[in-house]
C-alpha positions, -999 to 999 in steps of 0.1 A, spaced: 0 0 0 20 28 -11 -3 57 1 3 45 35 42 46 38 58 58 71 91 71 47 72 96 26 48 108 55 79 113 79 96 131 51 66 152 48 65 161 87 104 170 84 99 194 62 72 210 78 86 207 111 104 235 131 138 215 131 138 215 91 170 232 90 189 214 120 198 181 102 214 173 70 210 130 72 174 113 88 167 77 92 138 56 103 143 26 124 113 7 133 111 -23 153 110 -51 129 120 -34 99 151 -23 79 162 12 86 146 35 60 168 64 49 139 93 53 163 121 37 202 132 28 229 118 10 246 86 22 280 98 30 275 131 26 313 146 30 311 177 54 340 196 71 330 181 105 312 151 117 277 161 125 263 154 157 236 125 156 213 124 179 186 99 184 151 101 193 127 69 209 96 68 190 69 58 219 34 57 210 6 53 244 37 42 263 47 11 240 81 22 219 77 17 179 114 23 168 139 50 166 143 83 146 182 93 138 194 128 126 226 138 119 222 171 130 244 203 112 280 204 126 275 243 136 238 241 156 245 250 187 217 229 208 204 245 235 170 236 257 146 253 227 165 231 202 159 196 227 120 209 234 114 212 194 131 177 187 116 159 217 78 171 199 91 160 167 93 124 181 62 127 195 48 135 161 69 105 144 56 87 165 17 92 163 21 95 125 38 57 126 10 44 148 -17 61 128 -5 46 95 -5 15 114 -43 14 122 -48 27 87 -32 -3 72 -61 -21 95 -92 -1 81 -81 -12 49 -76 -49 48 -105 -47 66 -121 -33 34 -142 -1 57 -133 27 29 -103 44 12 -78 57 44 -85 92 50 -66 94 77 -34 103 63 -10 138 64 9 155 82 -10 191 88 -19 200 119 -53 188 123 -37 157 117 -12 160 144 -37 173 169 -59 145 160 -29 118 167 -25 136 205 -59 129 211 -61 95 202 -30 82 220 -45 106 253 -75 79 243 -53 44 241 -47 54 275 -76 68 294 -102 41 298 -133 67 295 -159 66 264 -152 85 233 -175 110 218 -163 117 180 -177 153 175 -184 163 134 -191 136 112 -204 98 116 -184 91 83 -153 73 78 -132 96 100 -154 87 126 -149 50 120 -109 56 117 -105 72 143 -122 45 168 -102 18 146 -70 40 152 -78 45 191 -85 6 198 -54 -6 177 -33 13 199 -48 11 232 -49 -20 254 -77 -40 233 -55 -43 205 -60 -76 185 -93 -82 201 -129 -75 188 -138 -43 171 -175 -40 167 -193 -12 144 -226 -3 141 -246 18 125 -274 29 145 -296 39 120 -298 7 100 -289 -24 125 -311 -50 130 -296 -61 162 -305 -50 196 -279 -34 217 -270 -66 239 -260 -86 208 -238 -56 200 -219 -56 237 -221 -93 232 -201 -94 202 -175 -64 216 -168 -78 251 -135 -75 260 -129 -54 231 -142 -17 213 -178 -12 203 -184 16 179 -218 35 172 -225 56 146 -252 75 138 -264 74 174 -281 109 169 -302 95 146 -342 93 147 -360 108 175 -355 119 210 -378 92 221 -357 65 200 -324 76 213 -331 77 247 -347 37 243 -311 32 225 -291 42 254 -313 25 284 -308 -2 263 -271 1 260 -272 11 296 -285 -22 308 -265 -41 284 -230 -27 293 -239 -31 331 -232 7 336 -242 18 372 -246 58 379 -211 48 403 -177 59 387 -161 29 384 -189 8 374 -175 -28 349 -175 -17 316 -181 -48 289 -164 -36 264 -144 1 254 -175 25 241 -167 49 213 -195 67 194 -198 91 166 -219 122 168 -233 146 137 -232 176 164 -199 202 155 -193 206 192 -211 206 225 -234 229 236 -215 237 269 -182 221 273 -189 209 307 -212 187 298 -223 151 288 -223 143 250 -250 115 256 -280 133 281 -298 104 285 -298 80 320 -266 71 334 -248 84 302 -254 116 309 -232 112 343 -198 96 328 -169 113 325 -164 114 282 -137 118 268 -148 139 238 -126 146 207 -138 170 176 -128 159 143 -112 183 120 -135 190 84 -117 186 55 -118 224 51 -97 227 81 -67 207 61 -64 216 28 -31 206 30 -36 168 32 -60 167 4 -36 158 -24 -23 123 -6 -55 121 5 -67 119 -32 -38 99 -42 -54 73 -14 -84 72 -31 -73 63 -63 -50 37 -54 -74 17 -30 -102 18 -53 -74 2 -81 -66 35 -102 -32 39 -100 -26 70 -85 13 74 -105 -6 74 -137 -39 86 -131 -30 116 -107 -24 148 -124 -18 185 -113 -54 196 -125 -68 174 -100 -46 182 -74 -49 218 -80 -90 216 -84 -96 191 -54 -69 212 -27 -85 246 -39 -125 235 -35 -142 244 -10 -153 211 6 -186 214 28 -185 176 38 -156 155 51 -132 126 36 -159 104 21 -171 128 2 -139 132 -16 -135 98 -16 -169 91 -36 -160 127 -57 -125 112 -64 -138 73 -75 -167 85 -92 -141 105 -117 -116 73 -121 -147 51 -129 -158 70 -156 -133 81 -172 -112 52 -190 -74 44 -178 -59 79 -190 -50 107 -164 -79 126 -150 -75 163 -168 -96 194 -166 -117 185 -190 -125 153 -170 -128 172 -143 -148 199 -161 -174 173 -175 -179 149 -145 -174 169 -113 -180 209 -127 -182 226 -89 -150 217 -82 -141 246 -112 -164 271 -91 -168 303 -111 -141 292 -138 -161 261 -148 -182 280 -175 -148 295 -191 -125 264 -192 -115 254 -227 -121 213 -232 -87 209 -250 -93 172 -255 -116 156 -270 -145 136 -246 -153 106 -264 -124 80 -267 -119 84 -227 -148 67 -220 -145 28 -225 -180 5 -226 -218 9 -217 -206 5 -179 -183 34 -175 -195 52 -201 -217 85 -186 -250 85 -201 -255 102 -230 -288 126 -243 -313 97 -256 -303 73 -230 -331 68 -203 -322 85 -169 -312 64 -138 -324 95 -115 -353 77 -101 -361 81 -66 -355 52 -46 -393 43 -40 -393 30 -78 -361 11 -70 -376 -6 -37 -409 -10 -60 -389 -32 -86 -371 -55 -65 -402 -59 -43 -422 -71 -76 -390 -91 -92 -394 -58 -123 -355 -72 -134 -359 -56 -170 -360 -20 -150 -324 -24 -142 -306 -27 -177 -302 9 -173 -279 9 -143 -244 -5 -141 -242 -42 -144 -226 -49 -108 -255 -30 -94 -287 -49 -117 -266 -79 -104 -268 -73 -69 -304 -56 -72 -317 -92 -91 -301 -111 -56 -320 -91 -40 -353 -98 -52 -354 -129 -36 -331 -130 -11 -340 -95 8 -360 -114 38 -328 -132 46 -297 -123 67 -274 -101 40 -239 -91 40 -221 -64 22 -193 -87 14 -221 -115 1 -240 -92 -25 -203 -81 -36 -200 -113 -45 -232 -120 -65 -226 -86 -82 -185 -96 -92 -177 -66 -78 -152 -51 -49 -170 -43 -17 -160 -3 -22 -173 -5 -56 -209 -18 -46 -209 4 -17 -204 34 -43 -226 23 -69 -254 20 -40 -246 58 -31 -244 71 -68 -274 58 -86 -297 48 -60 -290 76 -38 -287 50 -4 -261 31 11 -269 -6 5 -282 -12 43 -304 17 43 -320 6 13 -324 -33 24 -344 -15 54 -366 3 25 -373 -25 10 -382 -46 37 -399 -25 57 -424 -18 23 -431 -55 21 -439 -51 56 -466 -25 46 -481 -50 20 -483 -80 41 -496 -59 69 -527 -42 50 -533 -73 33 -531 -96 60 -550 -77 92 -553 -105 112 -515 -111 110 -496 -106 139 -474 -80 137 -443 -99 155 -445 -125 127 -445 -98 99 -414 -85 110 -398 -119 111 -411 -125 78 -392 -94 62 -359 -100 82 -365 -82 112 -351 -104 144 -359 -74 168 -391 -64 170 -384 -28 189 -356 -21 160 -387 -31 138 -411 -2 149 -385 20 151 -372 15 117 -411 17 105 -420 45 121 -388 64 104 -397 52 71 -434 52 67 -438 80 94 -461 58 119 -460 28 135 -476 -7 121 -502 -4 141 -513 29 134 -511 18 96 -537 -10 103 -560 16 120 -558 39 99 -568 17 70 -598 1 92 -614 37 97 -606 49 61 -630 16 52 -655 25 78 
């Protein structure tokens, strides 16, 4: 994985550090590993030797290796040179341990690594979660329930004491597991929630007296804790910073540790690896696709989202266009905001349609029928097996969406509809967002919770319990709330408000 390598990151740090101009020869050392010349000549020939000096790279109080400097034969070191070089170890070392954990997230296949850089942000970001690996409080992630949420609980249970046991995520908004199963699965290890702002007050506060009972948490400080808790929250900060993240039972009486995470406005900076991440991990060869229009037009947009948007920005580019470097034009053509104001003026020097391959890359074109359907008419065909309605999507999608007319009531993995649909995980999990307009799980809940709505007018004697089980609901509270989100009441109301409608 080249867009995760400690020698170009460390390099990057150097040069950005305030000791960028006390060295002239750096070298990595990490435990395990060959020693990695970061920067300088081998052998450089000076008129003195130059002073080395080496720094221990300790990460939550576990040592990862060794940074060496030949520092220049006329700095004079004196106690603001040692301050500035004892923080540059300290950054070595959270940058090593973060690319660590983002080597995780991706065998793990849970998005492109957007954890990567060396700004600020970054470095911030990196003190907070080794002040996490050690502290044995709950995490609140402030900003985004996206994939630096999800990172950056990966990154704070790969370096904390739970290492190498279970990390649990789930997404609170589309689970169909009640909150035991989930401390179940997590004991002894880290259990992740995002989306845990989602739905109502009512629903969140049944969430957490859920979780409360599950985790055996007690209103006592030092109650047993299951598992480590870390959660994601949409809110951009807290209300008053003295208090609870979670104002709901015994949650509201914890002591949180609560970290906000950086928007990708915040570090501009990191966007071009970032975007060289992307197109490596989604199998678009960043050393032939990258080019300086898309580094220059991604850096200089104003990004009102977070990482994932790039990511899906970034991917959506690479899979339409065929294997030839993404240009202006490309840019121009398939992702116009990113030119702001000069987007009406640019010049398309080359011509558009030899860079797009087949039917399945190819964008659609005037006479073509649209895909821009809303998602009720997608739900609609796979509830009534309408297969001819999806020749107009991509292939790995109509795939997938075919498996899914038959196989919706059942127990479904991402990982298993990837594999009926012969396609990567990250690529089924984009095609999902880009033409349906859901991720996959959200829109499995669409579609069974509108068979539920068939079976249950048509059916009145029915009991609801068995209805749910029918359309792949195992918990029947998850079920009503999950109805009562989608069709805006609960089941029950449904049946009585048909009955008076009839009379």
């Amino acid at each position: 994985m080249s867009y995760l390598n400690e020698l170009a990151e460390i390099r990057r740090l150097l040069d950005r550090s305030a000791c960028r101009h006390w060295w002239e020869v750096a070298s990595l050392e990490l435990f395990g590993q060959q020693p990695l010349l970061v920067d300088g000549a081998v052998g450089r020939s000076a008129p003195h030797v130059p002073h080395s000096v080496v720094l221990a790279l300790e990460f939550s109080r576990r040592p990862l290796g060794e940074l060496r400097l030949q520092l220049s034969p006329h700095l004079f070191m004196g106690p603001a040179h040692e301050s500035a070089l004892t923080e540059l170890a300290a950054q070595c070392a959270g940058t090593v341990q973060r690319l660590a954990s983002q080597r995780w997230v991706v065998q793990a296949q849970w998005g492109a690594p957007c954890l990567i850089g060396s700004s600020p942000a970054m470095l911030a970001l990196d003190r907070h979660i080794e002040e996490s690996c050690v502290d044995a409080r709950p995490v609140a992630l402030l900003g985004t329930s996206c994939n630096e949420a999800l990172q950056t609980a990966a990154a704070i249970h790969h370096g904390g004491a739970g290492a190498g046991r279970t990390f649990v995520k789930v997404d609170c908004a589309t689970t169909l597991e009640p909150p035991w199963r989930w401390v179940d699965r997590a004991r002894g290890g880290t259990l992740f929630l995002c989306n845990a702002d989602h739905g109502t007050h009512a629903d969140q506060e049944h969430l957490w007296l859920q979780l409360e009972q599950a985790m055996g948490l007690s209103t006592q400080l030092g109650s047993h804790w299951a598992c480590r808790l870390v959660v994601a929250l949409k809110a951009p900060h807290l209300p008053d910073p003295s208090s609870s993240p979670i104002p709901h039972g015994a949650w509201s009486q914890c002591d949180w540790k609560v970290i906000t995470l950086p928007p990708l406005a915040q570090h501009p900076e990191d966007i071009p690896v970032l975007v060289r991440a992307v197109l490596d991990y989604h199998g678009h060869s960043a050393e032939h696709r990258m080019t300086d229009a898309l580094r220059h037009w991604c850096t200089n947009y104003a990004w009102p989202g977070n990482a994932a948007q790039l990511e899906w920005t970034v991917a959506r580019m690479a899979l339409l266009t065929a294997n030839t470097p993404i240009g202006a034009s490309d840019i121009s053509l398939l992702s116009p905001r990113l030119l702001g104001d000069a987007g009406p003026a640019y010049t398309l020097a080359e011509p558009q349609a030899p860079r797009y391959e087949n039917r399945e890359t190819a964008p659609p074109q005037a006479n073509l029928p649209t895909v821009a359907q809303p998602v009720e008419h997608w739900v609609r065909c796979v509830l009534e097996h309408d297969t001819p309605a999806f020749a107009q999507l991509h292939a790995g999608l109509a795939r997938a969406l075919q498996y899914l007319c038959k196989q919706f009531h059942e127990p479904i993995s991402t990982e298993q509809l990837a594999d009926q649909a012969h396609v990567s995980v990250s690529h089924l999990r984009f095609l999902f967002r880009d033409s349906l307009g859901l991720p996959f799980k959200l829109f499995l809940q669409h579609v069974r919770i509108a068979h539920a709505q068939r079976l249950l007018l048509a059916s009145p004697q029915r009991r609801i319990t068995d209805v749910a089980l029918s359309v792949g609901f195992s918990d029947f509270s998850h079920f009503q709330k999950c109805f009562r989100q989608i069709v805006g009441q609960t089941p029950g109301d449904l049946r009585r408000a048909r009955a008076l409608a009839r009379g």
